[in-house]
C-alpha positions in Angstrom: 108.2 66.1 102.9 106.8 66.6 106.5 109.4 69.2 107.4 109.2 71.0 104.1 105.2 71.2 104.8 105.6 72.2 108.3 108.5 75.0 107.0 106.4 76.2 104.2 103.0 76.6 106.6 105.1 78.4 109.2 106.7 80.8 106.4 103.2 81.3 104.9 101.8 81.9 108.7 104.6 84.7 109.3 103.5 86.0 105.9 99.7 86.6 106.8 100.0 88.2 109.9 102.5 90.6 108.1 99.9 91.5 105.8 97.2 91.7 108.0 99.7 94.1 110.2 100.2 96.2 107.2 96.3 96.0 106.3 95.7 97.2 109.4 98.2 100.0 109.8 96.8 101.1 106.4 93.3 101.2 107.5 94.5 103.5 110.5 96.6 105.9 108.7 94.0 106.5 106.2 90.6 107.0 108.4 92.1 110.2 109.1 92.0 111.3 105.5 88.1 110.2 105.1 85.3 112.3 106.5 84.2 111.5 110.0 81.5 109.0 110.4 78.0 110.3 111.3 76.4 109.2 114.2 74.5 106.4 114.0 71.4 104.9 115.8 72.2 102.9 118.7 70.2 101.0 121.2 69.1 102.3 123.9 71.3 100.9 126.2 74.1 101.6 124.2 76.3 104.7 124.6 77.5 105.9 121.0 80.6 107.8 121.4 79.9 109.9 118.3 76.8 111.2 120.4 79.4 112.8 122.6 81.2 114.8 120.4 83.7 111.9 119.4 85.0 112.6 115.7 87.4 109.6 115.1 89.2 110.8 112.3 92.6 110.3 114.0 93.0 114.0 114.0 90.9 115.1 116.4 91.7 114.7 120.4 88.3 112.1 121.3 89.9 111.5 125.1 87.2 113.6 126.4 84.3 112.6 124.6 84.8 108.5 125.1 85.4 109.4 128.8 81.8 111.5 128.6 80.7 108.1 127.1 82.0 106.1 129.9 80.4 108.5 132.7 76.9 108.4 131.2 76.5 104.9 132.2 78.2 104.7 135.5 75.6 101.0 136.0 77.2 99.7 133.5 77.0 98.9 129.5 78.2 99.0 126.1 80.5 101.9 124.6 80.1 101.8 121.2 82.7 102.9 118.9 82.1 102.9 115.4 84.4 102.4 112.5 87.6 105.3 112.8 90.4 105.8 114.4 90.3 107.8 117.9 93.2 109.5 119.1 93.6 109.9 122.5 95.8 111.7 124.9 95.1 110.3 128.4 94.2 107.0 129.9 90.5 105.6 129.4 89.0 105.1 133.2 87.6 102.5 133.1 84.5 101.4 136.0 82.9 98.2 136.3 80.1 96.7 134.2 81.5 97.9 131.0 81.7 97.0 127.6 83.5 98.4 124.8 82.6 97.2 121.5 83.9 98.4 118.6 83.1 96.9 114.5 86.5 94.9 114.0 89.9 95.3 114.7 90.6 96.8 111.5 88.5 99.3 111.5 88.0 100.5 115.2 91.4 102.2 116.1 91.9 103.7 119.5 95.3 105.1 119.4 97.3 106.7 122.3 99.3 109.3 120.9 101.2 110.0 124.5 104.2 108.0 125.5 103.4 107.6 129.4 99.7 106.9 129.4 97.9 104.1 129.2 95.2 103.0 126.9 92.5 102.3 129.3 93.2 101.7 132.5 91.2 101.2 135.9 91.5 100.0 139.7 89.6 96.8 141.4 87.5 95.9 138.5 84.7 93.6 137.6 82.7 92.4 134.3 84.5 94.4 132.0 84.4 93.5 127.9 86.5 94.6 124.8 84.9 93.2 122.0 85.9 94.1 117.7 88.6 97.4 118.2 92.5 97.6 118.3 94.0 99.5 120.9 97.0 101.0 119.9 99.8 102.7 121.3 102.3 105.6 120.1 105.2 102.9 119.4 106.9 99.7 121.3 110.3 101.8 122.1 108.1 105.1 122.8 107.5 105.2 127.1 105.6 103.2 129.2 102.0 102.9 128.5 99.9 99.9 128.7 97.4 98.7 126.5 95.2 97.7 128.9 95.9 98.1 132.5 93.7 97.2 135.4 95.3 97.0 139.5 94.2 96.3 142.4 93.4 98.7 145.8 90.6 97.4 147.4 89.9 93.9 146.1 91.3 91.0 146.3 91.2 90.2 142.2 90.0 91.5 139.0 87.4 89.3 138.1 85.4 88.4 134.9 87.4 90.1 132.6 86.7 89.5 128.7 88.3 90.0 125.1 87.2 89.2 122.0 88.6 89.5 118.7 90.5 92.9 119.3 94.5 93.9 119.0 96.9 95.5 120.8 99.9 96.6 119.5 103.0 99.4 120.2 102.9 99.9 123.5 106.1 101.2 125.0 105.5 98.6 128.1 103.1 95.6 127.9 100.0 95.3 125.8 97.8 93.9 128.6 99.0 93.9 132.0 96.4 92.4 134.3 96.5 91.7 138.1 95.2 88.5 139.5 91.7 88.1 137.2 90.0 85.3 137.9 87.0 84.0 135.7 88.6 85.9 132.6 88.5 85.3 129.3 90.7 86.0 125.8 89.6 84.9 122.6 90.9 85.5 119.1 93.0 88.7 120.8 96.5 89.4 119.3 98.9 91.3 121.5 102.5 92.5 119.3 105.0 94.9 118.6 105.0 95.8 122.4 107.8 97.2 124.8 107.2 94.7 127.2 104.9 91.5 127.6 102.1 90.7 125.3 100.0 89.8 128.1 101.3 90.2 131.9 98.8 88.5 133.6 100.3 88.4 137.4 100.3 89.0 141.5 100.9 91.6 143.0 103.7 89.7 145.1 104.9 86.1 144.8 103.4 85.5 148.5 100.0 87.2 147.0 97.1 85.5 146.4 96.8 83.6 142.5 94.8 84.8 139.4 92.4 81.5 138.4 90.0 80.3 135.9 91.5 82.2 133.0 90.8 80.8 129.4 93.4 81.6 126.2 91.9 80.5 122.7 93.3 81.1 119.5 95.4 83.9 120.9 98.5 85.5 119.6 101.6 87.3 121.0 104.5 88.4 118.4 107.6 90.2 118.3 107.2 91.6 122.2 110.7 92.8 123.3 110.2 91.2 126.9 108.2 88.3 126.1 105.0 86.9 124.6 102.8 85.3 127.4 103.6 85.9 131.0 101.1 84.2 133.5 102.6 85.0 136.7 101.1 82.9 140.0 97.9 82.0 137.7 96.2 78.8 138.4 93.7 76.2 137.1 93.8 78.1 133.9 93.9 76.8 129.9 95.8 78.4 126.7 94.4 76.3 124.0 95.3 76.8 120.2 97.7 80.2 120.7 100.8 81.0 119.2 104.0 83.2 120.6 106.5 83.9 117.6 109.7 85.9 117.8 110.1 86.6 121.4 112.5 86.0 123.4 110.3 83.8 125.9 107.0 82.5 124.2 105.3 81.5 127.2 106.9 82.4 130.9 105.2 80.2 133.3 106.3 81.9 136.6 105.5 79.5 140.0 102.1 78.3 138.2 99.9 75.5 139.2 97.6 73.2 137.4 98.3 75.0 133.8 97.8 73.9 130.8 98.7 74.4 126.9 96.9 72.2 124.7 97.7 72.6 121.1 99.8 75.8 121.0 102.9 76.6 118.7 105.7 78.9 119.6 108.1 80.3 116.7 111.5 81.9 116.6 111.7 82.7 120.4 115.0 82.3 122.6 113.4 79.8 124.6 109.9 78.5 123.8 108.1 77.6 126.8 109.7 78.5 130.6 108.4 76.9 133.7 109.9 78.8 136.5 109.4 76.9 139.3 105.7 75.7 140.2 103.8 72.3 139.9 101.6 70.5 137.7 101.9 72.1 134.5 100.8 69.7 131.2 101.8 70.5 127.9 100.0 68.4 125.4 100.6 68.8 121.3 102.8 71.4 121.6 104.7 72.7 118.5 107.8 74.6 117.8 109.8 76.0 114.5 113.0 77.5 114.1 113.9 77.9 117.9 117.1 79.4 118.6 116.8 78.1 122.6 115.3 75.6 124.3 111.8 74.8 123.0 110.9 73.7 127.4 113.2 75.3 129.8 112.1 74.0 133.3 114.2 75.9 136.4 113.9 76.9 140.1 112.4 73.6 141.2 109.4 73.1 138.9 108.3 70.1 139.4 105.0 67.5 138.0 105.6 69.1 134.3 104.0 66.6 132.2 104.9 67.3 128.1 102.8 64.8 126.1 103.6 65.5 122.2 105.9 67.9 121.3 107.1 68.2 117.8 110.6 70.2 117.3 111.0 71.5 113.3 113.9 72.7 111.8 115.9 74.3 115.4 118.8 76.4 115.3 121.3 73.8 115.6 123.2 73.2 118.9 120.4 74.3 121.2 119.1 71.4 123.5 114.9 70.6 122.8 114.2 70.0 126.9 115.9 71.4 129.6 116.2 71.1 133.1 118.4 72.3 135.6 119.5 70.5 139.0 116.0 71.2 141.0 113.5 70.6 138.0 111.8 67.4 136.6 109.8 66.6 134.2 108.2 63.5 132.3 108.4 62.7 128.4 106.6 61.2 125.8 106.1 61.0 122.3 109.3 64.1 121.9 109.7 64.7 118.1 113.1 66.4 118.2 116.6 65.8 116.2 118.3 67.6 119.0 119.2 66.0 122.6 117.6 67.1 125.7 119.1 68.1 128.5 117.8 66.9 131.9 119.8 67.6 134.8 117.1 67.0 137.6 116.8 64.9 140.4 114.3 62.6 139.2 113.1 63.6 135.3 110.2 60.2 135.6 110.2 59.4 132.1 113.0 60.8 129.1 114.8 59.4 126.2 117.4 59.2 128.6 116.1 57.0 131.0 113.9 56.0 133.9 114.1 57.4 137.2 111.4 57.0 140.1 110.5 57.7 143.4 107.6 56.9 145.2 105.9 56.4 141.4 103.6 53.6 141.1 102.5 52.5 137.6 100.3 49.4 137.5 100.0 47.0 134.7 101.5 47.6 131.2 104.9 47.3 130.2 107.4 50.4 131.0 110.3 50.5 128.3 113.5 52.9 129.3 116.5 53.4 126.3 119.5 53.7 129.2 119.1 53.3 132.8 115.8 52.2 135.3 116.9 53.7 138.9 115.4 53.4 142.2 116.3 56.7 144.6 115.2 55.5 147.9 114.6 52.0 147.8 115.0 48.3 146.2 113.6 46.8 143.2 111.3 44.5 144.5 109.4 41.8 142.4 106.4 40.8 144.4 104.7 37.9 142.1 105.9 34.8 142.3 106.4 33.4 138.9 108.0 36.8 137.7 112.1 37.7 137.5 114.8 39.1 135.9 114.9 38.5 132.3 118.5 39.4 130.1 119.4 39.5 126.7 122.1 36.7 125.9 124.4 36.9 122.6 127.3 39.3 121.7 128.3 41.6 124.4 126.1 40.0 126.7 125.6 40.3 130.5 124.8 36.6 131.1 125.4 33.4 128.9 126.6 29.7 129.3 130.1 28.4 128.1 131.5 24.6 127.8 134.2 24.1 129.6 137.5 22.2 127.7 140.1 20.6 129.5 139.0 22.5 132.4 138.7 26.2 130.9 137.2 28.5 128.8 137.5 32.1 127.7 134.2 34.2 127.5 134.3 36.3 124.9 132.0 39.3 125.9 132.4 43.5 125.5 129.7 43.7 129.0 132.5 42.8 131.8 134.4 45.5 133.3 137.2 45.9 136.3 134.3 45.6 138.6 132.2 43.1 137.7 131.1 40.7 140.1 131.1 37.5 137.9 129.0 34.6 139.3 129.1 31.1 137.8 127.0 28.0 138.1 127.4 24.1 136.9 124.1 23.1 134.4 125.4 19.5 134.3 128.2 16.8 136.0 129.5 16.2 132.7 133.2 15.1 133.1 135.2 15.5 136.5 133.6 18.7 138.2 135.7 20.8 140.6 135.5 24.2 142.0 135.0 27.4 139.7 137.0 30.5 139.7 137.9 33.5 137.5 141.2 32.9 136.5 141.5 36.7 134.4 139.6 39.2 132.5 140.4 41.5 129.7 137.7 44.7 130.4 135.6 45.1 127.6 136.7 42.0 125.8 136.6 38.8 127.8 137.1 36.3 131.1 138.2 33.2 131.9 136.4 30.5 133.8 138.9 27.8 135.2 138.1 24.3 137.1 140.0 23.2 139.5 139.6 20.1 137.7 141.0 19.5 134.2 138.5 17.1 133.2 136.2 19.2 134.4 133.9 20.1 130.6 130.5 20.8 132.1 128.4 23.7 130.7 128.7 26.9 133.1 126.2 29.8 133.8 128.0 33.2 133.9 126.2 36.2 134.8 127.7 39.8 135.0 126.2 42.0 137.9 127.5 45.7 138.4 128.3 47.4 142.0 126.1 50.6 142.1 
């Protein structure tokens, strides 16, 4: 009934957005057939586009006019575009200190209607705000313009940058595309239908310095052709409650440190999450539907990836739930999944697959591993007196005690191999003892103990111990 649920909530989620798309695409097709909206009376500080000859009835080239907008307050503030649907030609430039506020994302359009440009763009930036408006390109297969685009010259990052509330959709290249913000914000934004990422957030290089402090609530990036969310280099940042549905990467976590997603879902990608390369990434209550990858794909030596509740519904058979390859690791718990993970790593701390440590203290509390514990580098060490090895004795068993009769007995037992190293030990005098030996074993079926005494019919201790 769970999976049904969680099928029928993701099918009615898909569903929604659809309609809002179509909603929305109706609202902007059709503000060009209504009258344009008069200007309106705006506070003081505010800079009505409309007062600048802006028409916003789609028809109407407004590049010039929102730019006029943008110039008359060259200090900084708020760009108001009321409801319509401007059609611009050229990139916005954008200037520090700015806000641009529209009444909602469906009914503030600002659509590009050429396929290199970019929607609003602008170089070593600070304090900038979108806020209620889509900004929309002329198609995702149609050039290479950006929804937003801000780079860098001058500074060393593009700082306090926030969205609210707004869409960006059909860009030939990547709805946002923002180098190394730090301090930024993006709330409630939905990025889709692009030619490249839904949001780039990145360096400039690899060996650049890292975007940080950047918050992702209750944002959304579908059907991208690259990917949904790319955070390239970004550090000591959150994503909490977002979704990424039918791309091919959800989330591409490219060399990141100290990142987080808390509570966020990723639909009908190719791979769900990717951590390429990096260091202490958590994923905690993350959800997946319908993958036709890997819901985690860790490669190129990422390493301290903690995933803490993940819950794997109805996956395109065959494809593994966790991956790693050779240089990754990661530790597990609490992994909802009907399909097998796949962890190739040097040392992946914690899986359904085992326990592997090195150098990993955990004090107190009782550590439970399905196959195999393994030290790397080191011995197992029990450093409490009054502590030991405890094993399991009955069918199959690795240790047990058999009675000797007339001076033999066969131990029947599916644990001994061709290599085990079989030590025995009298627990009484009971008849004539003599000295004990392994007279045969059968590997995966049995042994023999044998006395050198055939009277000997005392109880004997067998334990079965591996060579590494």
């Amino acid at each position: 009934m769970q999976l049904s649920g969680a099928t029928g909530d993701s099918t009615r989620r898909r569903a929604l957005f659809a309609g809002a798309i179509a909603g929305m695409a109706g609202v902007a097709l059709g503000a060009g057939s209504e009258p344009a909206e008069a200007a309106t009376v705006t506070p003081p500080d505010w800079q009505n586009v409309k007062d600048f000859g802006a028409v916003g009835d789609g028809v109407a080239d407004d590049t010039a006019a929102i730019q006029a907008a943008i110039k008359a307050i060259p200090g900084g503030g708020v760009v108001y575009l009321p409801s319509g649907t401007y059609r611009i030609s050229a990139a916005l430039t954008v200037t520090s200190g700015l806000t641009f506020r529209g009444t909602g994302a469906q009914s503030t359009f600002v659509v590009q209607s050429s396929t290199t440009a970019d929607g609003f763009a602008g170089t070593d930036l600070l304090f900038v705000t979108f806020e209620s408006l889509s900004i929309d390109g002329p198609g995702s297969t149609s050039g290479t313009g950006m929804g937003v685009h801000f780079t860098l010259a001058a500074h060393a990052a593009t700082q306090y940058v926030t969205m609210r509330n707004c869409m960006v959709k059909n860009w030939g290249s990547d709805g946002i595309n923002i180098a190394i913000p730090m301090v930024s914000s993006f709330n409630g934004v939905i990025a889709q239908t692009n030619g490249g990422y839904g949001f780039n957030i990145h360096t400039n290089a690899d060996t650049g310095p890292a975007g940080t402090s950047c918050q992702f609530t209750s944002c959304y990036a579908n059907a991208n052709t690259v990917g949904g969310f790319r955070l390239h280099k970004l550090t000591y940042s959150q994503l909490s409650g977002c979704a990424a549905d039918s791309n091919p990467v959800g989330y591409e976590l490219d060399f990141p440190c100290g990142i987080s997603l808390n509570g966020c879902g990723a639909e009908v990608n190719a791979t769900g999450i990717l951590v390429n390369g990096g260091s202490v990434v958590s994923l905690n209550a993350v959800y997946f539907y319908g993958s036709t990858g890997p819901c985690v794909q860790l490669v190129n030596g990422a390493q301290s990836v903690s995933i803490t509740g993940l819950s794997d519904i109805e996956p395109t058979a065959g494809a593994n739930c966790v991956t790693t390859d050779a240089t990754s690791s990661a530790f597990l718990s609490a992994v909802a999944s009907t399909r097998p993970n796949s962890l190739l790593g040097p040392h992946p701390m914690l899986s359904t697959d085992g326990l592997y440590a090195k150098g990993y203290t955990y004090l107190g509390g009782t550590v439970e591993a399905q196959n195999h514990l393994i030290a790397t580098s080191g011995n197992v060490a029990i450093n409490t007196a009054g502590f030991g090895l405890t094993i399991k004795e009955g069918a199959g068993a690795k240790m047990g005690v058999s009675t000797l009769g007339g001076g033999t007995v066969t131990v029947i037992t599916a644990g001994v191999t061709a290599n085990s190293r079989i030590m025995l030990s009298g627990q009484n005098a009971s008849g004539t003892p003599g000295n004990l030996y392994v007279s045969s074993r059968t590997p995966g079926s049995s042994f023999t103990i044998t006395s050198t005494s055939t009277t000997d019919t005392r109880d004997i201790a067998w334990i079965l111990v591996e060579p590494s």
